[in-house]
Backbone as CSV, one residue per row, in Angstrom:
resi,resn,N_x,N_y,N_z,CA_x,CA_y,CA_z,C_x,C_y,C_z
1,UNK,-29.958,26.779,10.072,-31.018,26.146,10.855,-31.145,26.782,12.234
2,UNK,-30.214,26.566,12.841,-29.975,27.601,14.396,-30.812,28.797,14.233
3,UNK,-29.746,29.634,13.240,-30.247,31.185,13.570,-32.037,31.018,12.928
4,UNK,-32.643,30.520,11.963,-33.501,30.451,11.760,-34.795,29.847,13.430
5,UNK,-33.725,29.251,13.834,-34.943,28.512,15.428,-35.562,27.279,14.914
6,UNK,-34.570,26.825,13.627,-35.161,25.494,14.245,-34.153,24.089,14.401
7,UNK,-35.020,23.314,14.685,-34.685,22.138,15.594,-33.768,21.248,14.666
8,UNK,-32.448,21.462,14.417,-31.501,20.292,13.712,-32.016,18.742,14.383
9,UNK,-32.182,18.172,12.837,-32.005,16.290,13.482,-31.075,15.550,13.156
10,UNK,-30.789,14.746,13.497,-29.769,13.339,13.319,-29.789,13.580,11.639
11,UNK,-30.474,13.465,11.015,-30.578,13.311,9.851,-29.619,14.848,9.077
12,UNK,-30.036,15.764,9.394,-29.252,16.964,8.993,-27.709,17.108,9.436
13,UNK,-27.767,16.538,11.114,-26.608,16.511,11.039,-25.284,15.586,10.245
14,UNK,-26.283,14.266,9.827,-25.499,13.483,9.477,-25.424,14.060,8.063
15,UNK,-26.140,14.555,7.330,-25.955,14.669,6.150,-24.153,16.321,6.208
16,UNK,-24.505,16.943,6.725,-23.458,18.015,7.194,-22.464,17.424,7.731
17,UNK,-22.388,16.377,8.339,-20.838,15.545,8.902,-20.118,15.230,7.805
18,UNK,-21.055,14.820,6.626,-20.305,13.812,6.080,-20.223,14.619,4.052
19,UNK,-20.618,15.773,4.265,-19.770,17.218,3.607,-19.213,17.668,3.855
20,UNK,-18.674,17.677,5.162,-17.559,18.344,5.944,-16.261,17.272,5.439
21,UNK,-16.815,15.596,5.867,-15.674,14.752,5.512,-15.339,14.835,4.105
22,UNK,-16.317,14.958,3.332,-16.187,14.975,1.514,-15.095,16.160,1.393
23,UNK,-15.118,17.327,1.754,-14.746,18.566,1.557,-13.267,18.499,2.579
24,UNK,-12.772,17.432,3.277,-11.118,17.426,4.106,-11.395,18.429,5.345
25,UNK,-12.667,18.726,5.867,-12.669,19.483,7.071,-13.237,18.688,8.250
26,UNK,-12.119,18.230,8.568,-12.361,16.893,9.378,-12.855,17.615,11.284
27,UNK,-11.961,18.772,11.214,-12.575,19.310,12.815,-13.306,19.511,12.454
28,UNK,-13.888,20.218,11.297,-15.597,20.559,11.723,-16.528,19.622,11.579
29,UNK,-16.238,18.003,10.654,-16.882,17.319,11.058,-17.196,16.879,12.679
30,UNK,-15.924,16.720,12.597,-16.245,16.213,14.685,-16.750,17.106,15.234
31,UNK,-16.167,18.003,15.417,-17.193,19.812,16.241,-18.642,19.501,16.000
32,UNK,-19.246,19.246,14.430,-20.649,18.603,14.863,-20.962,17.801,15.122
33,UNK,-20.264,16.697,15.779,-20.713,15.370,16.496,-20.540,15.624,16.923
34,UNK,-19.781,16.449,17.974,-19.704,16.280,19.348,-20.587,17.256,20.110
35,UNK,-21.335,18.190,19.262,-22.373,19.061,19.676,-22.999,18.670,19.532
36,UNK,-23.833,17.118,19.421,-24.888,16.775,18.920,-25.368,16.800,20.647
37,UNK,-24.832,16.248,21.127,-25.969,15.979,22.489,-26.366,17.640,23.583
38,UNK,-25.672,18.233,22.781,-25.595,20.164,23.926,-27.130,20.317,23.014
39,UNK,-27.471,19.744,21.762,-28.565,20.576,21.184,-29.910,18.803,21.098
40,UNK,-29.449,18.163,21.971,-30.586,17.033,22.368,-30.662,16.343,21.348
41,UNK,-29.816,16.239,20.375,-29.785,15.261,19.336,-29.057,14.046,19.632
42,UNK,-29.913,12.705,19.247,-28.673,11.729,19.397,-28.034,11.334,18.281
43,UNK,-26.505,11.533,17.946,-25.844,10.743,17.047,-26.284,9.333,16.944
44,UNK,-26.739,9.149,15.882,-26.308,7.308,15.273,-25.365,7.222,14.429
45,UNK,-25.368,5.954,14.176,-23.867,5.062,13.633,-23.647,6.103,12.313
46,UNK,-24.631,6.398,11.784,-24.829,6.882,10.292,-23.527,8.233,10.762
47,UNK,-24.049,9.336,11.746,-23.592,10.255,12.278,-22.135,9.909,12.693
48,UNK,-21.615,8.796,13.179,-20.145,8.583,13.697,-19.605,7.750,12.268
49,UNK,-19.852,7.238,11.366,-19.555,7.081,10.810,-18.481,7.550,9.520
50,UNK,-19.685,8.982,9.571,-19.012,10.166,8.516,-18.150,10.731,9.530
51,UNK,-18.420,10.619,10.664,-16.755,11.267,11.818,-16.080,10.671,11.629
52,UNK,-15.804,9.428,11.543,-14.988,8.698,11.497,-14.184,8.822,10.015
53,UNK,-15.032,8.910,8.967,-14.537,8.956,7.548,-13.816,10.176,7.478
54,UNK,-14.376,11.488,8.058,-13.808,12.426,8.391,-12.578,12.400,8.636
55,UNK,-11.929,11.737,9.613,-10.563,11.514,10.201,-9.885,10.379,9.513
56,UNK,-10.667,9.333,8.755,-9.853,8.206,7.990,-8.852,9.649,6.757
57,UNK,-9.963,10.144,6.342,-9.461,11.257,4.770,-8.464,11.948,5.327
58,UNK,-8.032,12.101,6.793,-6.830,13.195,6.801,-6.375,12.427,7.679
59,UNK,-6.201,11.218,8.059,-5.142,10.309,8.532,-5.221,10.645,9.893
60,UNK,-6.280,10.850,10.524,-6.328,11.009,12.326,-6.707,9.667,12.493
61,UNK,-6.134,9.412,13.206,-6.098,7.553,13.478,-6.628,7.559,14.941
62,UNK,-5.964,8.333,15.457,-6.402,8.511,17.048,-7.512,8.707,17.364
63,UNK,-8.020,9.696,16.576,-9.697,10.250,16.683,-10.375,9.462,16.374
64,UNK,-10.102,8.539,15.381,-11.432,7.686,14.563,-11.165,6.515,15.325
65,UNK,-10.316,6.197,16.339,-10.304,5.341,16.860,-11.231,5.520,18.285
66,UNK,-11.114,6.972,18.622,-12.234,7.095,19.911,-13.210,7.645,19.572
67,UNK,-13.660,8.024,18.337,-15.187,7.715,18.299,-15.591,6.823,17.788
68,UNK,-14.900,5.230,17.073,-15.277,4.058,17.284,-15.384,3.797,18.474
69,UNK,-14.685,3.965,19.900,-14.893,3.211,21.012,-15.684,4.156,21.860
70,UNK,-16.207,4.885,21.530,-17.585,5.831,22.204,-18.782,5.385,21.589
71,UNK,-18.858,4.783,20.624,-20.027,4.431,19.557,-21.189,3.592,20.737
72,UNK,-20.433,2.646,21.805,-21.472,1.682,22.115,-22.337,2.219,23.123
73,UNK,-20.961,3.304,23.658,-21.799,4.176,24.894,-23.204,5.436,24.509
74,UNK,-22.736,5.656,22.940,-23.904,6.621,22.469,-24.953,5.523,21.957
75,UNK,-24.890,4.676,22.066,-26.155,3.513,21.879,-26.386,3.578,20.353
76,UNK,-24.744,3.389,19.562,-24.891,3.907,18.261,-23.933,2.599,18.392
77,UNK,-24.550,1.390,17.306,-23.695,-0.014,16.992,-22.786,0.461,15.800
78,UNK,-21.629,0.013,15.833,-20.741,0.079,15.101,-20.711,-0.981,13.953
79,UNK,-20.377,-0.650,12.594,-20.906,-1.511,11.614,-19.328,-1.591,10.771
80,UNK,-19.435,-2.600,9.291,-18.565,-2.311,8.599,-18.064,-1.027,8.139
81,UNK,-18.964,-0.391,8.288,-18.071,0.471,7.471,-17.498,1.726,8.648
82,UNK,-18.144,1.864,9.709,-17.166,1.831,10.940,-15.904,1.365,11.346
83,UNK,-15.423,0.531,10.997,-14.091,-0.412,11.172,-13.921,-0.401,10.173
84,UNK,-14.347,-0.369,8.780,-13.149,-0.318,7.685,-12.845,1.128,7.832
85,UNK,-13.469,2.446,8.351,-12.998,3.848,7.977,-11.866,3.728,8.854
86,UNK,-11.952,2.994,10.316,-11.319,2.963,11.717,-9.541,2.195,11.020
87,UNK,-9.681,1.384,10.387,-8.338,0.487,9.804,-8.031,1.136,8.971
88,UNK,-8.646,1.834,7.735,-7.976,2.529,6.982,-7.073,4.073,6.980
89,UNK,-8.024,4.423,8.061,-7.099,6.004,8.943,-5.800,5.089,9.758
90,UNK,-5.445,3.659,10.616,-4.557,3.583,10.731,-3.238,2.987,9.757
91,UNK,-4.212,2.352,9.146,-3.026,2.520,7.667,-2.607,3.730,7.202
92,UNK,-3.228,4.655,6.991,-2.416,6.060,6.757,-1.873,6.309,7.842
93,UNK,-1.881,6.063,9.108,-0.955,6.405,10.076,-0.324,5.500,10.340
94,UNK,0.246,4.804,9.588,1.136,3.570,9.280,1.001,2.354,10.927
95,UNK,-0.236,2.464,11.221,-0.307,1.900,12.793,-0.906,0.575,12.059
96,UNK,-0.035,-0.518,11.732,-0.152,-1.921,10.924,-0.659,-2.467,12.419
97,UNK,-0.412,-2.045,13.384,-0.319,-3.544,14.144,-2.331,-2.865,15.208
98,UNK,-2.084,-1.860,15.133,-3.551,-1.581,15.493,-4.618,-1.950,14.534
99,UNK,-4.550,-1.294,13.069,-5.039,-2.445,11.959,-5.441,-3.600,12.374
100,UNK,-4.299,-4.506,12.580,-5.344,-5.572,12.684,-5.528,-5.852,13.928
101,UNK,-5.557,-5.388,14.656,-6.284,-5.846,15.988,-7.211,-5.782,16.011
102,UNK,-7.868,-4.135,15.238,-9.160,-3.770,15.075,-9.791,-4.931,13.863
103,UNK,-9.195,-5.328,13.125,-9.833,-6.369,12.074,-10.122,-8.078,12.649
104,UNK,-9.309,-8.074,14.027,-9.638,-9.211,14.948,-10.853,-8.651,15.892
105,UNK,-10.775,-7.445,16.041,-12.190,-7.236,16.895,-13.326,-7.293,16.395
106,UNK,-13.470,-6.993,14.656,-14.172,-6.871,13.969,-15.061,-8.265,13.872
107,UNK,-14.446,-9.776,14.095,-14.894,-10.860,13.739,-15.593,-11.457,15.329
108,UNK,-14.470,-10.950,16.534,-15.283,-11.027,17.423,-16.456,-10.544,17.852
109,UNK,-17.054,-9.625,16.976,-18.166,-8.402,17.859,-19.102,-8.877,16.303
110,UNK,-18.819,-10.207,15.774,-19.242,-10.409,14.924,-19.864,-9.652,13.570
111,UNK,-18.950,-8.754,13.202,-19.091,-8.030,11.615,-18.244,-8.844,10.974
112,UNK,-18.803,-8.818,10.044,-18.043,-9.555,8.949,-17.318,-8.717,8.174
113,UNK,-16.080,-8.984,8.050,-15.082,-7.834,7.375,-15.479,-8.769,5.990
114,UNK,-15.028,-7.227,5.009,-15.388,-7.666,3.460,-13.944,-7.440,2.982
115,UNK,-13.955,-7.655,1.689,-12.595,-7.258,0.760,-12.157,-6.096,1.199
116,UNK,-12.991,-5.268,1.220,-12.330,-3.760,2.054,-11.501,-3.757,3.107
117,UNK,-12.042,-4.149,3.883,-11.642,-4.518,5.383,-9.849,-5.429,5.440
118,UNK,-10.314,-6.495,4.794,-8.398,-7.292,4.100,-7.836,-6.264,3.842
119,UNK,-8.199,-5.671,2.363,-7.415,-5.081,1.588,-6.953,-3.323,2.478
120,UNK,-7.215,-3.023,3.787,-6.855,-1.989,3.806,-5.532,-2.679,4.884
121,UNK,-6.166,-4.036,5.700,-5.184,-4.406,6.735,-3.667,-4.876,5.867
122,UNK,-4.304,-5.383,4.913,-2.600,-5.944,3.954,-1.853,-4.499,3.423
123,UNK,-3.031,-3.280,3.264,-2.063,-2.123,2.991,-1.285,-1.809,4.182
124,UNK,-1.708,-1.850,4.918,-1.034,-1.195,6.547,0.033,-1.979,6.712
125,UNK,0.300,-2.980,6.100,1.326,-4.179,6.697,2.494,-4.134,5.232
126,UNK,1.691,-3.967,3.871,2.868,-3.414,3.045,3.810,-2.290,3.374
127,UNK,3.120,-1.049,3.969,3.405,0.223,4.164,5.227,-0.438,4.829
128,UNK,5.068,-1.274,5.877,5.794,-1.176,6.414,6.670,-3.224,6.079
129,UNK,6.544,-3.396,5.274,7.005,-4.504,4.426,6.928,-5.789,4.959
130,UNK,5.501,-5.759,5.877,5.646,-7.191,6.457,5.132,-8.511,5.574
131,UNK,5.721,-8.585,4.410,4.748,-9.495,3.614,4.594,-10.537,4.039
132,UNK,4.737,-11.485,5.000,4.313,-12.636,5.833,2.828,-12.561,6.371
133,UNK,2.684,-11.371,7.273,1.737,-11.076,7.569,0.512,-10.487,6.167
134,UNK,0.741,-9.862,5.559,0.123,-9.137,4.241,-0.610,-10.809,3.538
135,UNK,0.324,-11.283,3.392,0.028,-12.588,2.229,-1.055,-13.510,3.506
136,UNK,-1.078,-13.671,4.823,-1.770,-14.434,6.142,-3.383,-13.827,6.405
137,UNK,-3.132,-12.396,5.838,-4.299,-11.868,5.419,-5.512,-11.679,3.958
138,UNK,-4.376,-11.987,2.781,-4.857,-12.353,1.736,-5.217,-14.156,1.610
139,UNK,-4.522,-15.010,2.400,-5.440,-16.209,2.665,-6.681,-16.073,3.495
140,UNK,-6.696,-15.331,4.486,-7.238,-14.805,5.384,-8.918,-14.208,4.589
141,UNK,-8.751,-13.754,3.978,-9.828,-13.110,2.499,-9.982,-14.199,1.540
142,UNK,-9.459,-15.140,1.156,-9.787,-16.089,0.529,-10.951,-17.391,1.480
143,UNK,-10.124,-17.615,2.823,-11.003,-18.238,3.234,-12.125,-17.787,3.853
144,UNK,-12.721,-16.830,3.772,-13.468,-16.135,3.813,-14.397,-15.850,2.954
145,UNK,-13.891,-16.709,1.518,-14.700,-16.595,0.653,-15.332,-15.426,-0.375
146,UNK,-14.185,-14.611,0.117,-14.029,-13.222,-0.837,-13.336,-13.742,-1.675
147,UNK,-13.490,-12.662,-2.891,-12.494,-12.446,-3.531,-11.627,-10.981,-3.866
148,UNK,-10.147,-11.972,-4.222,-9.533,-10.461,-3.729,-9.948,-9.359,-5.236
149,UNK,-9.022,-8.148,-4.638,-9.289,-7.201,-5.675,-8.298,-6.788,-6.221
150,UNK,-7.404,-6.063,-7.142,-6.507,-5.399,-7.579,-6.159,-4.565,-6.190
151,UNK,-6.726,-4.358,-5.160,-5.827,-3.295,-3.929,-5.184,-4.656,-3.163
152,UNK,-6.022,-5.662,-3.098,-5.351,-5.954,-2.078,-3.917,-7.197,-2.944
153,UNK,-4.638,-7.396,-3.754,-3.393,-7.780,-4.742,-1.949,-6.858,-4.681
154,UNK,-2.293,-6.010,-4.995,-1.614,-4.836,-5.384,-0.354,-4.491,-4.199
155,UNK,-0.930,-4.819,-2.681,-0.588,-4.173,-1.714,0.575,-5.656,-1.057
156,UNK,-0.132,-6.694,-1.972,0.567,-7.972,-1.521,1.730,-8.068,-2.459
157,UNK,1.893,-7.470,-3.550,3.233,-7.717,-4.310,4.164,-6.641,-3.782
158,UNK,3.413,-5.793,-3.494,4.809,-4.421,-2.724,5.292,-4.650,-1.828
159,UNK,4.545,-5.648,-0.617,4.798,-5.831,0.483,5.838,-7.095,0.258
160,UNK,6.069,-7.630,-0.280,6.441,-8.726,-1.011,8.058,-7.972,-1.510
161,UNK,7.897,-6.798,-2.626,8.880,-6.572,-2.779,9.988,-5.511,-1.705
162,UNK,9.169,-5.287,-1.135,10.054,-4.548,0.292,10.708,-5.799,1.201
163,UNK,10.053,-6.542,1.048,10.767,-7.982,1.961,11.657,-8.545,1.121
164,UNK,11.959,-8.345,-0.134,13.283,-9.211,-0.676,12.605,-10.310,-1.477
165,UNK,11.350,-10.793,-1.388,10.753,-11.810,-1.643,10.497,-11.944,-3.257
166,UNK,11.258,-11.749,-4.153,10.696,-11.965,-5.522,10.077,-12.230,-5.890
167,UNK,10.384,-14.155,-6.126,10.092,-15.175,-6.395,8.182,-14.883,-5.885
168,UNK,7.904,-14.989,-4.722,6.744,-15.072,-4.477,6.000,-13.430,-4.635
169,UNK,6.613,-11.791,-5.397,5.859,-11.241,-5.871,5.346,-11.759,-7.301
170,UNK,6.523,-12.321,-7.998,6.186,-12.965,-9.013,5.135,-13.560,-9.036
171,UNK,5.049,-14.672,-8.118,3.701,-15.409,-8.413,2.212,-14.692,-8.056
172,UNK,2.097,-14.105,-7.599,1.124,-12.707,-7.625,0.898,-12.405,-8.502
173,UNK,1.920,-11.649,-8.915,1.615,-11.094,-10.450,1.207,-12.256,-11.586
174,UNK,1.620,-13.113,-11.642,1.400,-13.951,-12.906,-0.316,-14.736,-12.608
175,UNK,-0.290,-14.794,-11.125,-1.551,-15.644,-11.050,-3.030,-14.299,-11.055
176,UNK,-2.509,-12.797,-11.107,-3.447,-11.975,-11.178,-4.514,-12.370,-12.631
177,UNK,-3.973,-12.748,-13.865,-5.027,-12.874,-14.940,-5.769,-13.850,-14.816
178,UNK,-5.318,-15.040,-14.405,-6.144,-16.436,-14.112,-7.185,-16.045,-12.697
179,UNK,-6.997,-14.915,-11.973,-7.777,-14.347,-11.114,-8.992,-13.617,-11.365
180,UNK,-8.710,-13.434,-12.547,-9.453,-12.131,-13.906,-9.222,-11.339,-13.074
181,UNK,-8.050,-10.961,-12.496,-8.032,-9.064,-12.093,-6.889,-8.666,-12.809
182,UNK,-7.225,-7.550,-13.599,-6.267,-6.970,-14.095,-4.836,-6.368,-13.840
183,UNK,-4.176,-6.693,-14.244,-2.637,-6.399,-13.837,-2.716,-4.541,-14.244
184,UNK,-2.167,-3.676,-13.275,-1.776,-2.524,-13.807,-0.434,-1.674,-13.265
185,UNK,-0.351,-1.046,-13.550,1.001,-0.321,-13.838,1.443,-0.367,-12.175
186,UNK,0.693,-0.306,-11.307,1.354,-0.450,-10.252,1.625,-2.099,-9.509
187,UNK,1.111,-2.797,-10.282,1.825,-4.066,-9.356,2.944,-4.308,-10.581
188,UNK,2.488,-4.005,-11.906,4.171,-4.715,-12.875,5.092,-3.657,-12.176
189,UNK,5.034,-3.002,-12.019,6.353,-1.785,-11.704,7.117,-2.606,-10.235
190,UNK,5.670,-2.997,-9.052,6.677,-3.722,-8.068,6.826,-4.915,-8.518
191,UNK,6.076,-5.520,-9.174,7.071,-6.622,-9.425,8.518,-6.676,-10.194
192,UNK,8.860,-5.780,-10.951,10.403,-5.684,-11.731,11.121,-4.766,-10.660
193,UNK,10.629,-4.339,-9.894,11.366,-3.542,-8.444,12.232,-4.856,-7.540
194,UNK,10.945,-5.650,-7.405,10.782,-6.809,-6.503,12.457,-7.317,-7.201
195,UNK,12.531,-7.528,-8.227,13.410,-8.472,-8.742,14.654,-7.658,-9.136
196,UNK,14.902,-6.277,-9.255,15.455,-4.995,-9.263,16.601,-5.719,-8.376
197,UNK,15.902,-5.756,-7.040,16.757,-5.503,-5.627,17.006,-6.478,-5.074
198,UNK,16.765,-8.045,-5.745,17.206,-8.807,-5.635,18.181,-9.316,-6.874
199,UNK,18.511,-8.379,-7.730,19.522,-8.377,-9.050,19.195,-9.291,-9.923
200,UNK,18.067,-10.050,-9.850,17.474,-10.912,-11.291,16.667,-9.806,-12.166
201,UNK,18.177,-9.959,-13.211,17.736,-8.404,-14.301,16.764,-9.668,-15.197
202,UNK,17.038,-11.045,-15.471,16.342,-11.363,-16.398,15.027,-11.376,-16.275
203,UNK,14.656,-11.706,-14.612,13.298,-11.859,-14.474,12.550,-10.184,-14.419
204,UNK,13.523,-9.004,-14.596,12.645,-7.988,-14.488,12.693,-7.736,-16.343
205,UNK,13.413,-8.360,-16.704,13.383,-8.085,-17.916,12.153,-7.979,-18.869
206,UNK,12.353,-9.558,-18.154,10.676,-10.330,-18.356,9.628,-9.906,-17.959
207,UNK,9.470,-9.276,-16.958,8.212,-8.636,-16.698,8.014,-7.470,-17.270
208,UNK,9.046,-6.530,-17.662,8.990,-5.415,-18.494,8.526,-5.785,-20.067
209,UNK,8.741,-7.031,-20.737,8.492,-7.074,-21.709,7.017,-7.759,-21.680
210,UNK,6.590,-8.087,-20.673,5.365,-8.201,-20.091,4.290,-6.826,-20.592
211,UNK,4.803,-5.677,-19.821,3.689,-5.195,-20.039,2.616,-4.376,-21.489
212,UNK,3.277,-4.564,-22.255,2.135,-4.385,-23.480,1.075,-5.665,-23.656
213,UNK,1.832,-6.611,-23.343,1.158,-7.840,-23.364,-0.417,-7.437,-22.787
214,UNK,-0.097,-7.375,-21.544,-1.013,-6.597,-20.191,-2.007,-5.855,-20.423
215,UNK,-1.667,-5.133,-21.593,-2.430,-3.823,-22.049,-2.314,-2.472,-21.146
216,UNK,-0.963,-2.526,-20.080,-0.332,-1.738,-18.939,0.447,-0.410,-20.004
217,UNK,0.082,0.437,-18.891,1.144,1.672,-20.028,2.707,1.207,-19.059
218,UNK,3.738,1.777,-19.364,5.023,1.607,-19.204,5.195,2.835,-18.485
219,UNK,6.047,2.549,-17.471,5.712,4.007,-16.541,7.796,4.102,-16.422
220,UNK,8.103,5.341,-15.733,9.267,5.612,-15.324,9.908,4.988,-14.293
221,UNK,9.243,4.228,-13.594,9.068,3.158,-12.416,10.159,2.173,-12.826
222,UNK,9.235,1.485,-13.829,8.887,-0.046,-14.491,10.409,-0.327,-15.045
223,UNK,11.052,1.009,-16.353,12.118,1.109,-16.860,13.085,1.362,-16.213
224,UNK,13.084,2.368,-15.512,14.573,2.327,-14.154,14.752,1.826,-13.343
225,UNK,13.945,0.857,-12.744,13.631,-0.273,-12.357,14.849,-1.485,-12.575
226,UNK,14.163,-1.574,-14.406,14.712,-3.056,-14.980,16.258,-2.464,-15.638
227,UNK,16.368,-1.197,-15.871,17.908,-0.700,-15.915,18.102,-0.930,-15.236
228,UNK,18.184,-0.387,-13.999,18.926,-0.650,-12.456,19.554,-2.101,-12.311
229,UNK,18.101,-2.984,-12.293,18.582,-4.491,-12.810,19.360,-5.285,-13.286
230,UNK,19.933,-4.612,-14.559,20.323,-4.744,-15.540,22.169,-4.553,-14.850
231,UNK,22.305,-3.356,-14.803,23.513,-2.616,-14.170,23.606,-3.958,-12.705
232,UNK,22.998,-3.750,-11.983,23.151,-4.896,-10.546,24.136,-5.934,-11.270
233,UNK,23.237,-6.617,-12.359,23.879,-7.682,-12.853,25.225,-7.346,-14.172
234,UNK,25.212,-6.185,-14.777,26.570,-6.134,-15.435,26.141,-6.309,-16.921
235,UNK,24.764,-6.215,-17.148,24.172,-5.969,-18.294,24.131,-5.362,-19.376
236,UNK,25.197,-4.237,-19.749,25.017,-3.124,-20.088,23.773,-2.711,-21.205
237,UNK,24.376,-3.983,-21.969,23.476,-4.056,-23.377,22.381,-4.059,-23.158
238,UNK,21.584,-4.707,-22.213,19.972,-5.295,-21.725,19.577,-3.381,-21.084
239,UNK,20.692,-2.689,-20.165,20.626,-1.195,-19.955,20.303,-0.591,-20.917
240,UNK,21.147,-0.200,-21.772,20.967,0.245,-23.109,20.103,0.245,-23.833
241,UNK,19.509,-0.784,-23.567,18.486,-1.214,-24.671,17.162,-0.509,-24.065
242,UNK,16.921,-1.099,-22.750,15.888,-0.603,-22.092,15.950,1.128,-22.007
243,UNK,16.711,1.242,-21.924,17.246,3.166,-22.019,16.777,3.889,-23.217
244,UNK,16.865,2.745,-24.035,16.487,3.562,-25.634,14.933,3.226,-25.978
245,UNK,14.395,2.311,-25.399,12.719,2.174,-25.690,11.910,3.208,-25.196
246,UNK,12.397,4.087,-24.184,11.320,4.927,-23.443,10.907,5.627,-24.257
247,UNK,11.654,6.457,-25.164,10.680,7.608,-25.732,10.229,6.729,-26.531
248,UNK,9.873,5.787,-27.350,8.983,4.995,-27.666,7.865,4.870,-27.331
249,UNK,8.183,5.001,-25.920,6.828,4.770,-24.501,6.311,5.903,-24.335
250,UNK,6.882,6.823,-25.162,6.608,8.167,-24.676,7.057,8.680,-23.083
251,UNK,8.238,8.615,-23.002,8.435,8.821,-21.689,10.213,8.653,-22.108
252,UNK,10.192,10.192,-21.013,11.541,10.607,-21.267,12.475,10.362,-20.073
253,UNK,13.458,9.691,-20.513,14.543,9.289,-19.417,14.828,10.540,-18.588
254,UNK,14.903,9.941,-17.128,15.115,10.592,-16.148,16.737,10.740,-15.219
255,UNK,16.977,11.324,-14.384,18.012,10.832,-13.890,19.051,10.001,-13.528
256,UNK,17.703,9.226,-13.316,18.099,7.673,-12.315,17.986,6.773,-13.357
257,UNK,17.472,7.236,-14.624,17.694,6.044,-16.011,18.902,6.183,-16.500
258,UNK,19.770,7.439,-16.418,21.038,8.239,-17.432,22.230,7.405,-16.535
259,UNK,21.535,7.715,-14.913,22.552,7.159,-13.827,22.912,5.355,-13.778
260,UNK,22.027,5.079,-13.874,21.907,3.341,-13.817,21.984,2.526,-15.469
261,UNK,22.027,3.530,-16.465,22.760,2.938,-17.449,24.015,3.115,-17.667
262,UNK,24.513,4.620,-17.237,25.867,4.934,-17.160,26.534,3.935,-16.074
263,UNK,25.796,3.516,-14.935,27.207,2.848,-14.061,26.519,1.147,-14.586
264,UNK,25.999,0.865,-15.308,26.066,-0.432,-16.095,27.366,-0.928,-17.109
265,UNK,27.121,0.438,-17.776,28.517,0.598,-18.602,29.674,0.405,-18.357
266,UNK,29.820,1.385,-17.007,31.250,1.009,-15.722,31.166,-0.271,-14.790
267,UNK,30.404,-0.844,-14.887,30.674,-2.107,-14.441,30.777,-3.049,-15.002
268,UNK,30.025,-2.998,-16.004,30.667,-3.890,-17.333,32.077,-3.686,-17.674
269,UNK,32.789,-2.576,-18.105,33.969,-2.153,-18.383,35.280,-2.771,-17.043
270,UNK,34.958,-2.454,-15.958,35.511,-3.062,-14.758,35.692,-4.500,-14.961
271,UNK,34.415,-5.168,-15.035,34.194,-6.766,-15.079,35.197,-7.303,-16.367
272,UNK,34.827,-6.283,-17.304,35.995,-6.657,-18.785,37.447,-6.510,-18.479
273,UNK,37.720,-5.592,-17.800,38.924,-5.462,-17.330,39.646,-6.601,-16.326
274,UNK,39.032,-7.022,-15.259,39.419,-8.073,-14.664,39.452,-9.343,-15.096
275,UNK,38.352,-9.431,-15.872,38.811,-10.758,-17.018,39.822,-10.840,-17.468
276,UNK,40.639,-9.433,-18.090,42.064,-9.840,-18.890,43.070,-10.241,-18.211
């Protein structure tokens, strides 16, 4: 357009910002926003938007955070999907507690955050295992009159199982079908994690024998997982057993399956021994 002589608009540029963001070339998205005003163009929201998405896709948190807070001065209103790109770049930069500040500014400056908007603040707060907060935000989306989705579900049983909290990933998981959202391989896996590391092999047992039910494939997760479990508690047999279904599952035991059935065995054997 340049070398040709003519006049780029808002419209071209925005459409070029936000191929730059599609394509992970996040400086050159910004490089053309920020040349917009040297060539008399004014950026709108449309234009900071894809900057912003730009920097959500490669985790610049910093950046998408100051061209959200330049937005009002370019006489460009900031919208949802402004603040969800703005929360979701600090969830990849694991910045939970800026997250939601920005998702409290969001209600003051009156946007209405959607399922998106929850579901990226409860990721930012799993990342780093605050499930108190995670689950304050999934009520938080309920009374709000959303409904949740498999992410933010998803992000509430991990966060859940990084806190020790079983019992209540459990109920997540079980109340996901009466939710009609589908259970998949990544919340059964934290939920038999969840219960892994709190040594209730039966309840990961149970959720492992859960997932065909589910219509879930069985992942390497899910099974070394509920071995591990198994071994915690002195299981061997419940090890064993689970050890020998994988290639069933099509899925071939790994390290940490050979390792956590073998020291099941030795702790069983130990435990037999001190009995006599």
């Amino acid at each position: 357009l340049l070398s040709a002589r003519l006049q780029p608009t808002v419209f071209t540029f925005s459409a070029a910002i936000s191929a730059c963001a599609k394509g992970g070339q996040w400086q050159r998205a910004v490089h053309l926003l920020s040349s917009m005003p040297a060539l008399r163009v004014a950026a709108d929201t449309v234009s900071f938007n894809a900057g912003i998405s730009a920097c959500e896709r490669n985790g610049r948190w910093q950046l998408a955070l100051h061209l959200l807070a330049i937005m009002p001065a370019a006489s460009a209103a900031p919208t949802r999907i402004s603040f969800n790109a703005a929360i979701s770049a600090c969830e990849k930069g694991d910045q939970w507690r800026v997250a939601l500040e920005l998702l409290d500014r969001m209600q003051k400056k009156e946007v209405k955050p959607d399922v998106i908007s929850f579901s990226a603040g409860i990721s930012a707060c799993e990342k780093v295992g605050h499930w108190e907060m995670a689950l304050q935000l999934l009520e938080g989306l309920c009374e709000a009159q959303l409904q949740a989705n498999e992410f933010s579900l998803d992000a509430c049983i991990s966060a859940c199982e990084k806190g020790g909290e079983w019992q209540l990933a459990l109920h997540l998981l079980s109340g996901m079908p009466q939710a009609r959202i589908a259970r998949n391989e990544f919340s059964m896996s934290a939920g038999i994690s969840a219960c892994e590391k709190a040594g209730e092999w039966q309840q990961a047992i149970g959720v492992l024998a859960e997932i065909p039910l589910a219509t879930v494939a069985f992942t390497e997760i899910s099974f070394n997982a509920s071995i591990s479990a198994c071994e915690k508690g002195a299981r061997w047999e419940w090890a064993i057993q689970a050890l020998s279904k994988m290639p069933a599952a099509q899925l071939l035991p790994d390290d940490i399956s050979f390792s956590a059935g073998i020291s099941a065995c030795g702790r069983s054997i130990i435990i037999d021994q001190g009995a006599v």
